[in-house]
C-alpha positions as CSV (number, residue, x, y, z in Angstrom):
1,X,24.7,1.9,-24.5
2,X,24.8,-0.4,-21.6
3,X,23.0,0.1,-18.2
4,X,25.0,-0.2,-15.4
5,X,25.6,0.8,-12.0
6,X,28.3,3.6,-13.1
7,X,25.6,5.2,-15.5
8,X,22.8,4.7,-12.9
9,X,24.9,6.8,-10.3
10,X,26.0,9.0,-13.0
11,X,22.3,10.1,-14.2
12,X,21.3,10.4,-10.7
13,X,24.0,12.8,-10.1
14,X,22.8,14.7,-13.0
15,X,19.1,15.6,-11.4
16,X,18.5,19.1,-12.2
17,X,18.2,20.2,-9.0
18,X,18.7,24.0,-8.5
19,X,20.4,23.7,-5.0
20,X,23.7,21.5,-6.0
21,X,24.7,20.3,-3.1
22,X,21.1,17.9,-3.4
23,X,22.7,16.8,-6.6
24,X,25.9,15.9,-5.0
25,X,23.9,14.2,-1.9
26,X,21.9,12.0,-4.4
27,X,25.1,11.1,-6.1
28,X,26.6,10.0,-2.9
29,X,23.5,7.9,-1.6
30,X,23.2,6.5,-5.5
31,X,26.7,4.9,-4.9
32,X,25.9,3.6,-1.8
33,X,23.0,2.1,-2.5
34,X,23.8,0.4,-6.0
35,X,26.7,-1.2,-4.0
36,X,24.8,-2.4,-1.6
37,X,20.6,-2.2,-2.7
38,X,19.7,-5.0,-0.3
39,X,20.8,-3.6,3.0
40,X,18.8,-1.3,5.2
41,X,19.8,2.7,5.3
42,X,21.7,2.6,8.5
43,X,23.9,0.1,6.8
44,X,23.9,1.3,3.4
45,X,25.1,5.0,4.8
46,X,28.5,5.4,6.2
47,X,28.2,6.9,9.6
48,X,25.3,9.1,11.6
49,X,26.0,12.4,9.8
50,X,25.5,10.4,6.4
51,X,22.6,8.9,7.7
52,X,21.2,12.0,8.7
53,X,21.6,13.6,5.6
54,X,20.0,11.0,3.4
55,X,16.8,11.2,5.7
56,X,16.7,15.0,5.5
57,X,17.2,14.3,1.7
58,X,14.3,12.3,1.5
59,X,11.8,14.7,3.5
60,X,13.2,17.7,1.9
61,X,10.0,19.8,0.4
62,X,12.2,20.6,-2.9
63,X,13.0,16.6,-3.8
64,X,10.5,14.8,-5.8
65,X,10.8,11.9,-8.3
66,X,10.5,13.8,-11.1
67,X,13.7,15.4,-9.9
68,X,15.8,12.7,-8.6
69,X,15.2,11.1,-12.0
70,X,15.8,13.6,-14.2
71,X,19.2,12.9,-15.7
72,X,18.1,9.3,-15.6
73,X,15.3,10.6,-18.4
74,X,17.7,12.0,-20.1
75,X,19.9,8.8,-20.2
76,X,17.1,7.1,-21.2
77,X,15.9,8.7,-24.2
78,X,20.0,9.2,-25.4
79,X,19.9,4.9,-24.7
80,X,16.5,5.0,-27.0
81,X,17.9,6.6,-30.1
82,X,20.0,4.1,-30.5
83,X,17.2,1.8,-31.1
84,X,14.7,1.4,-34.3
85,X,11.9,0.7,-32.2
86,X,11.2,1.1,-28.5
87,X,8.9,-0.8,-26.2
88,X,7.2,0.8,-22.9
89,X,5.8,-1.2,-20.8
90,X,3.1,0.0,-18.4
91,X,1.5,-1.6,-15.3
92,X,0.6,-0.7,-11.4
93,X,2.3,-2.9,-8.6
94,X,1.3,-2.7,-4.8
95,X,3.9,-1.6,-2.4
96,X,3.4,-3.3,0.8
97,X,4.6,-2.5,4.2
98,X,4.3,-3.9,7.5
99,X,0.0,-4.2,8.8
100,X,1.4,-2.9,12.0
101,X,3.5,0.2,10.7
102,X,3.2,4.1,11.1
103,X,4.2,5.1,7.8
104,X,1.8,8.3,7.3
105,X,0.6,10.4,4.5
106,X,1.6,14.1,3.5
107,X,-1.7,14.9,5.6
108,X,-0.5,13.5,8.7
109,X,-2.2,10.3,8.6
110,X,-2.1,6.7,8.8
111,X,-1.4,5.6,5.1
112,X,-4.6,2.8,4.2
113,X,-3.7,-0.3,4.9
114,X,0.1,0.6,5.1
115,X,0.2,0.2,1.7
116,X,0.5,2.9,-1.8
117,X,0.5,2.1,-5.8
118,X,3.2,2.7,-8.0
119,X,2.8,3.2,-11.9
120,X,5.2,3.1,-14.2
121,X,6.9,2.8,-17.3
122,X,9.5,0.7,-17.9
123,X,11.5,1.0,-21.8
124,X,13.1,-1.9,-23.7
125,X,14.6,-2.7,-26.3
126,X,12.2,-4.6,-29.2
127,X,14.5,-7.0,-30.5
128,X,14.1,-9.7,-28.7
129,X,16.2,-9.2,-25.8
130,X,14.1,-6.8,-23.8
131,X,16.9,-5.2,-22.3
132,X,16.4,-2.4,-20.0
133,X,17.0,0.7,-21.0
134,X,15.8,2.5,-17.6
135,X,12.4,4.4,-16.9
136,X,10.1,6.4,-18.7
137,X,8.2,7.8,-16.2
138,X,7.0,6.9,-12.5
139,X,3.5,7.6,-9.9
140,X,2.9,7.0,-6.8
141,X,-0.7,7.5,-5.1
142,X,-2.7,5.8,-2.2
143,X,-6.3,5.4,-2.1
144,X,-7.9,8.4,-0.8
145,X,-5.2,10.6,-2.5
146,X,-5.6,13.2,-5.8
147,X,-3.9,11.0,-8.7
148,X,-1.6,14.2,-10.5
149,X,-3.6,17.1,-9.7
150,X,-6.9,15.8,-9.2
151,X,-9.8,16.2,-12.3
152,X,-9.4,14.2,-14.7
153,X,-6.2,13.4,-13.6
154,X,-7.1,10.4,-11.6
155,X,-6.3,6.8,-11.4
156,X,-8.4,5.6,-13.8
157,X,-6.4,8.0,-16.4
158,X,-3.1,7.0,-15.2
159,X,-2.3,4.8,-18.6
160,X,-3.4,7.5,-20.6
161,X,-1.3,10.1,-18.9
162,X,2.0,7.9,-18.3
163,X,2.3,7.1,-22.1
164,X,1.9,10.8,-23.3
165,X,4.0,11.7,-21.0
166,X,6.5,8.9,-21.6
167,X,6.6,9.4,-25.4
168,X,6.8,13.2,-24.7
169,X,10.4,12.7,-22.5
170,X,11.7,9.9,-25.2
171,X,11.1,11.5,-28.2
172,X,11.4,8.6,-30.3
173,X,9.8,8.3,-33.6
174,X,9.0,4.5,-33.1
175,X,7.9,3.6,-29.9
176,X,5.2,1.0,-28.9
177,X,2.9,0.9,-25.7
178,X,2.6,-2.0,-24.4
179,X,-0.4,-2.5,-21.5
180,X,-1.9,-5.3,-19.9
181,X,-6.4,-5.4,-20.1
182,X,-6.6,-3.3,-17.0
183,X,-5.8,-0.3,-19.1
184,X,-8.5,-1.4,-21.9
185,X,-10.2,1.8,-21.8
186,X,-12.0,3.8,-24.4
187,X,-10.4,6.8,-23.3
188,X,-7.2,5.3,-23.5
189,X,-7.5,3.9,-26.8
190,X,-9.1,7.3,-27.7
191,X,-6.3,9.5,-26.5
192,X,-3.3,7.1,-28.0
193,X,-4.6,6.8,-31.3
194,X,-5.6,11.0,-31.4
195,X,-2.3,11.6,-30.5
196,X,-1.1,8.5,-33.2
197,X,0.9,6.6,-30.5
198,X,1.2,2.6,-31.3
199,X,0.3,0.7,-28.9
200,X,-0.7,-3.4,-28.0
201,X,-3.5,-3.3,-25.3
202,X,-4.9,-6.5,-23.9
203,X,-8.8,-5.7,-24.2
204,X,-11.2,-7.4,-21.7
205,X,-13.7,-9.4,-24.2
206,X,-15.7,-10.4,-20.8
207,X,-18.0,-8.5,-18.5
208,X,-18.8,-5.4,-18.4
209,X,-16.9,-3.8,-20.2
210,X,-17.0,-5.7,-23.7
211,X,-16.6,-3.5,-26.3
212,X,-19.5,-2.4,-29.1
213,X,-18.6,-2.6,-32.6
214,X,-19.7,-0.9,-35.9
215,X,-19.9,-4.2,-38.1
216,X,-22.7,-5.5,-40.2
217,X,-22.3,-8.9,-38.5
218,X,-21.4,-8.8,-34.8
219,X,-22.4,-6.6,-31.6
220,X,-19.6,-6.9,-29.7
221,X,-16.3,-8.0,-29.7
222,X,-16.0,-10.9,-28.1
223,X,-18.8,-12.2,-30.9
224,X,-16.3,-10.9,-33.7
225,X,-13.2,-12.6,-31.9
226,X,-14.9,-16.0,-31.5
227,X,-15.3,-16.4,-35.1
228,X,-11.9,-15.1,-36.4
229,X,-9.7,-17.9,-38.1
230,X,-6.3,-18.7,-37.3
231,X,-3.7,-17.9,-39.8
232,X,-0.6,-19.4,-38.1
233,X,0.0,-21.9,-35.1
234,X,2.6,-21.8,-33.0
235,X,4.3,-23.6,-30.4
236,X,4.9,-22.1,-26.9
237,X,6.4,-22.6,-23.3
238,X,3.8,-21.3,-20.8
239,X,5.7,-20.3,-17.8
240,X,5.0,-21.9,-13.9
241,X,2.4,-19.5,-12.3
242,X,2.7,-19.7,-8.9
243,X,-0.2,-19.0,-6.3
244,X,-1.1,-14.8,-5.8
245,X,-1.4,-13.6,-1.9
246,X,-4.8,-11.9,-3.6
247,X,-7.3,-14.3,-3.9
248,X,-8.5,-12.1,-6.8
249,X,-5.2,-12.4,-8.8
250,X,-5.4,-15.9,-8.6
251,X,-8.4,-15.7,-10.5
252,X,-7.5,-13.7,-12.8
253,X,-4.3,-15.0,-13.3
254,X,-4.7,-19.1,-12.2
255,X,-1.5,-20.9,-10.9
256,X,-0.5,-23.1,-13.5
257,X,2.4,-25.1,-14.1
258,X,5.2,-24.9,-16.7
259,X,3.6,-27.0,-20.0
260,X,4.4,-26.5,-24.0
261,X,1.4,-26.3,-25.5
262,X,0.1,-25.1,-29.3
263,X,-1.3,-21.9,-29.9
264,X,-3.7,-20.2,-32.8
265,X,-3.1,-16.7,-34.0
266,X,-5.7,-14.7,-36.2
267,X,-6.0,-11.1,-36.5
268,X,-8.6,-9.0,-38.7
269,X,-9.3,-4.8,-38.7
270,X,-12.4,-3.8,-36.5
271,X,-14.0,-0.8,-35.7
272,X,-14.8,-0.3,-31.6
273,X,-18.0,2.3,-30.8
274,X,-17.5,4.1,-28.0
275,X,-19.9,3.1,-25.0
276,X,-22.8,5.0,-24.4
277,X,-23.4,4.5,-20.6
278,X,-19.8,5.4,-18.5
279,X,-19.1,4.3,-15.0
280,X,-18.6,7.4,-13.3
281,X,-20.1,10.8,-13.9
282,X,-16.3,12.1,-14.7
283,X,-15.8,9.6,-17.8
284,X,-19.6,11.0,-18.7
285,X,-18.5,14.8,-18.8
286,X,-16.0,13.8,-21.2
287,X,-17.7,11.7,-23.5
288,X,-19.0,14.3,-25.7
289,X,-15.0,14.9,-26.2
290,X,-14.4,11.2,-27.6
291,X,-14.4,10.1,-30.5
292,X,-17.5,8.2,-31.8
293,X,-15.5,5.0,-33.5
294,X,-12.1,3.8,-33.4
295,X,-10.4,1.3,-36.1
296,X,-8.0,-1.0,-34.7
297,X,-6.2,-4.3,-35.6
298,X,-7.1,-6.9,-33.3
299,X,-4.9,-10.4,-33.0
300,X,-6.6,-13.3,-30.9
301,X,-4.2,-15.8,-29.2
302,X,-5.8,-18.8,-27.8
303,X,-5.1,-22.3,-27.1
304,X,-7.3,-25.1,-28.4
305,X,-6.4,-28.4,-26.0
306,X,-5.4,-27.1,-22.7
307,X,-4.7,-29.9,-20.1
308,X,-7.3,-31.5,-18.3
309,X,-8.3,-29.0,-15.2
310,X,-6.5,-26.3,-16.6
311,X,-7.7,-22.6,-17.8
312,X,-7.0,-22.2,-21.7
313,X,-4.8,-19.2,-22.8
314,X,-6.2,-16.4,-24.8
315,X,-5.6,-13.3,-25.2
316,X,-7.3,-10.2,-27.4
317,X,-5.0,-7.9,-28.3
318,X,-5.8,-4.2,-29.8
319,X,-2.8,-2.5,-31.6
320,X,-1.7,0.0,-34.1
321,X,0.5,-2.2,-35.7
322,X,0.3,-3.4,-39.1
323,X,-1.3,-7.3,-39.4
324,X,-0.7,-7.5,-43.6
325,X,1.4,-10.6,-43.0
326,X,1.6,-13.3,-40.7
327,X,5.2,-12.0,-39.9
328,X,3.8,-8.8,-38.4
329,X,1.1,-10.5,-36.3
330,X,3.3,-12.7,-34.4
331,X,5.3,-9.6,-33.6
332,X,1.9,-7.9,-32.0
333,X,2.1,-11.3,-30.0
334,X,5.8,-10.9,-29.0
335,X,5.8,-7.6,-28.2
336,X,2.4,-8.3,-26.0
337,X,4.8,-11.1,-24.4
338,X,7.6,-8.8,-23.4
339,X,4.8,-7.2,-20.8
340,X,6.3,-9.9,-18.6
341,X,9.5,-8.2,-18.5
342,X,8.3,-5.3,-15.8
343,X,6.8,-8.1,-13.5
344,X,10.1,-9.4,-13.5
345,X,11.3,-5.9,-13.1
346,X,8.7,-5.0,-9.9
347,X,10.2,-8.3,-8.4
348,X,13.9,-6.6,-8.9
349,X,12.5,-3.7,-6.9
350,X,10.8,-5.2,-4.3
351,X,13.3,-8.1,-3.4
352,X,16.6,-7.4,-5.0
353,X,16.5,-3.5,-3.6
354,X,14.3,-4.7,-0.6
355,X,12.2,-1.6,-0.9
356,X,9.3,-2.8,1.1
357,X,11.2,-3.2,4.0
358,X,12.5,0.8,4.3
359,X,12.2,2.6,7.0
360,X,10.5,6.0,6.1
361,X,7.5,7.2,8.0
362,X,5.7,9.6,5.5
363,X,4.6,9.0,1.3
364,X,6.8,11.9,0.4
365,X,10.1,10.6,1.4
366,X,8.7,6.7,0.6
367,X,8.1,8.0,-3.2
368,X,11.8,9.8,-3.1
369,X,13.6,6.9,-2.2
370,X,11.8,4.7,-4.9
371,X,12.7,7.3,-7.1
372,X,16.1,6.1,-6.2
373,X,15.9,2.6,-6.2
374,X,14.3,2.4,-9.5
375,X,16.8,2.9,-12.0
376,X,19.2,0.6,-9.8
377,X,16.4,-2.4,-10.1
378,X,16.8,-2.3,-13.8
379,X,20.4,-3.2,-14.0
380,X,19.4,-6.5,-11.3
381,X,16.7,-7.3,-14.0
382,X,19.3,-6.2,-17.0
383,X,21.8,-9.0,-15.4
384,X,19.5,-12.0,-14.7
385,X,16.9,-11.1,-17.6
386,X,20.2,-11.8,-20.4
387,X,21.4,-14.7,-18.7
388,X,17.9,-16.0,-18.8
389,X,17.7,-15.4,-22.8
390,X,20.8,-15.9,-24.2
391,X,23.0,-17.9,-21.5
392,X,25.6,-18.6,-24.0
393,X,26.3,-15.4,-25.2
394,X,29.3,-13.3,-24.1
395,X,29.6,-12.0,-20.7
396,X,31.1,-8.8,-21.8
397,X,27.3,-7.6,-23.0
398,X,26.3,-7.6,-19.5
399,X,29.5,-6.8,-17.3
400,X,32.5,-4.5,-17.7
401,X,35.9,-6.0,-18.5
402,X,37.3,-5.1,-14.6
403,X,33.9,-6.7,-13.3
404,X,34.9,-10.1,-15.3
405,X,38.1,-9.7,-14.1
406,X,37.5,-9.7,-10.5
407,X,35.0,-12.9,-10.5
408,X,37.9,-14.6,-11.8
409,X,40.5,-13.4,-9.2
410,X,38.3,-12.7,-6.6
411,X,34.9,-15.0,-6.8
412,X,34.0,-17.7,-4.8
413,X,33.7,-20.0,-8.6
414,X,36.2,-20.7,-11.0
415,X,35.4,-19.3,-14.5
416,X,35.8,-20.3,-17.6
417,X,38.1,-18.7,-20.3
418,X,35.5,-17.2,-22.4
419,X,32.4,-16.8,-19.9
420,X,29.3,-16.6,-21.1
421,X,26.6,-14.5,-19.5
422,X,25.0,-17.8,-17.5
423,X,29.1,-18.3,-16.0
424,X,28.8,-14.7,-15.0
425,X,25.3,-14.5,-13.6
426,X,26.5,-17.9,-11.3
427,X,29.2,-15.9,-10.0
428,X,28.0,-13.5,-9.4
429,X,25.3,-14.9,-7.2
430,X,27.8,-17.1,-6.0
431,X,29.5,-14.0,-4.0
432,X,25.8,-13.5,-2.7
433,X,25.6,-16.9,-1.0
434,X,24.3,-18.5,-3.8
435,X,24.8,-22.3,-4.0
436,X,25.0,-23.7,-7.5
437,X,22.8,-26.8,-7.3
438,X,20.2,-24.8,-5.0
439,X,18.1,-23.9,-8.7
440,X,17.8,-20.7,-9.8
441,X,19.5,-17.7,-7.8
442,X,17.0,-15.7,-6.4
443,X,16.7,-11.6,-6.1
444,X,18.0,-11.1,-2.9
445,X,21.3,-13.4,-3.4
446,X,21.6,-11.7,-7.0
447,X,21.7,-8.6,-5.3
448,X,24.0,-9.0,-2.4
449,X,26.4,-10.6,-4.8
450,X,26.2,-7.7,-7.0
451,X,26.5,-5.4,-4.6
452,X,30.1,-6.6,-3.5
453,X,31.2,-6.9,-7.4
454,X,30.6,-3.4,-7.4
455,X,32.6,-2.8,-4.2
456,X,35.3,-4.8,-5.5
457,X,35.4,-3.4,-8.4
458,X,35.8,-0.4,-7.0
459,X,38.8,-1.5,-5.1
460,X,40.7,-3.1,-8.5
461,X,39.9,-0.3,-10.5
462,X,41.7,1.7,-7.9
463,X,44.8,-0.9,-7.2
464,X,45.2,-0.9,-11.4
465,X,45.1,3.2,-11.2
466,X,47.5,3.1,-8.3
467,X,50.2,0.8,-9.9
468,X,50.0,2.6,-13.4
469,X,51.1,6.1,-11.4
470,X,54.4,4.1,-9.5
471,X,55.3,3.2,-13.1
């Protein structure tokens, strides 16, 4: 089933909300914004009374996230049986607002540095395309705050929690985690693999926190991963990095630029001890509750002539997942590379739906509008993501019939017989202001140009409808 903006506004609609009319006033501002998720609210909502009404939608005490997205759950985990195998990918991403704003806390006060963290889950499909097929699960916190409930339940946890929870809502038999080394955590890996989740975690091999093993001829991991032989090579594109605003990110994650380059891929079974000293007196409590050892497959990725100057790629990757064959090991490896995907998506979010620039003073009605927006972002991602992979294939996997047929009447390009999904994404930007031999349309011109398909569509849809009834 494909995600669109009918089924986004649909699901919204659906949100179990006791009180109807709440249901009916998120359906309305779901329309709105999916035909226009660039613009501001004053623009977005037709007239003061509608304005009104969305802001005391946002501040109301009975709206949360959880409940503005239930039906979109729901729509989610239908979308996921349809699928053999399911990928989630988790990661946190920093929502930014102005230095010099008054957006405030539940408390009352300033929120730090006018600024909150959002974690979430975003499911695909594992075949290759990644395509969205909408979100698992979503948290919002600031620094300061309780992270769901307080306890245990804290930040550091917040992988742990998201992909119970996540599997819980989807209910799929085959679904994979897929996490980024932040989340390598003994307490992670211990929780996922008691409750026999698969999963593909990046593990830090440096620092602190390298892992212990039970093995008759290493210590630690990063010894074991050193020496492990490569059974395939393969060739890769490494994407253009560009420079972080966080000087820490760009260590962590050094601009680069766009190169092919040969990678090695080896993968043996290990067995991981669980530390003995823990970094806060929480994680100590509950070490007695861990498990001693964990088995896990582990794949190495690395790259043996980098360029001059530049940082080699490696990656350590802990999974579930068989490694009998060299088949299933490069699929570890490609399903670790579909993490990428909800970077993309966070980029859909923040410039295609412009949710960094919304005006809401206070976290609770912040966290209900990106509630909202979220499910909307993944149809932006679904449309440029396909074009990306497959810009030859049909247009009709990404866009309705009527939406094809009003870029051809009504767009500002001419297109082609049979379009494919590249045609389609063009004109689509196109009616954002996009200009053709400007490179690659960006978020924001993606997303105005999507927003008035939508309208129009809206408008020929209704014409047809019309002239079928005078017949």
């Amino acid at each position: 089933m494909h995600l669109d903006g009918v089924q986004v506004v649909a699901e919204l609609q659906a949100a179990p909300f006791a009180d109807r009319r709440l249901a009916r006033r998120l359906g309305l501002m779901a329309e709105r914004f999916v035909a226009k998720p660039d613009v501001s609210f004053p623009k977005a909502l037709v007239g003061s009374a509608e304005l009104e009404a969305g802001y005391r939608f946002f501040g109301n005490a009975a709206v949360n996230p959880d409940a503005i997205l239930g039906g979109h759950f729901d729509g989610v985990r239908t979308r996921a049986q349809q699928e053999d195998t399911v990928l989630a990918l988790h990661d946190t991403s920093v929502i930014t607002f102005r230095h010099d704003g008054e957006r405030r806390t539940d408390d009352g006060e300033l929120l730090p540095k006018q600024r909150f963290f959002v974690h979430l889950a975003l499911v695909v499909t594992d075949d290759g395309a990644r395509r969205p097929l909408g979100i698992g699960g979503m948290q919002t916190w600031y620094r300061g705050s309780s992270f769901g409930g307080g306890g245990w339940h804290d930040e550091n946890n917040r992988w742990s929690e998201m992909a119970l929870l996540t599997s819980q809502r989807l209910q799929h038999e085959s679904i994979v985690h897929v996490m980024d080394r932040e989340a390598d955590d003994y307490w992670l890996l211990h929780n996922l693999t008691s409750n026999a989740e698969r999963f593909v975690v990046r593990a830090r091999i440096k620092g602190a926190r390298t892992r212990m093993l039970v093995d008759d001829d290493f210590r630690q991991l990063h010894e074991a991963v050193a020496m492990m032989e490569a059974v395939v090579e393969r060739d890769a594109k490494l994407t253009k990095r560009r420079k972080h605003r966080s000087p820490t990110q760009d260590i962590i994650h050094p601009p680069r630029e766009s190169r092919m380059t040969q990678l090695s891929v080896a993968a043996r079974r290990l067995t991981l001890k669980c530390p003995k000293k823990h970094p806060s007196q929480s994680k100590a409590r509950r070490a007695a509750t861990l498990a001693p050892t964990i088995d896990v497959n582990v794949v190495r990725v690395w790259e043996h002539s980098p360029p001059a100057g530049e940082q080699p790629v490696e990656w350590v990757l802990l999974t579930t997942d068989p490694i009998g064959n060299v088949e299933q090991v490069l699929k570890i490896v490609d399903r670790y590379r579909a993490r990428w995907t909800i970077e993309e998506y966070f980029k859909a979010l923040k410039t295609g739906c412009a949710y960094e620039t919304r005006q809401l003073e206070d976290q609770h009605s912040l966290a209900n509008a990106l509630a909202i927006f979220a499910p909307i972002a993944c149809t932006l991602l679904d449309l440029r993501s396909e074009a990306r992979r497959a810009p030859a294939a049909p247009a009709n996997l990404v866009l309705s019939r009527s939406q094809i047929e009003v870029l051809r009447a009504l767009g500002r390009m001419p297109l082609p017989e049979e379009p494919t999904q590249r045609d389609v994404l063009l004109a689509v930007a196109a009616l954002g202001g996009h200009i053709k031999w400007n490179g690659e349309p960006g978020w924001l011109t993606l997303a105005r140009g999507y927003a008035d398909l939508v309208m129009l569509t809206a408008g020929w849809e209704a014409a047809k409808l019309q002239q079928a009834r005078d017949q």
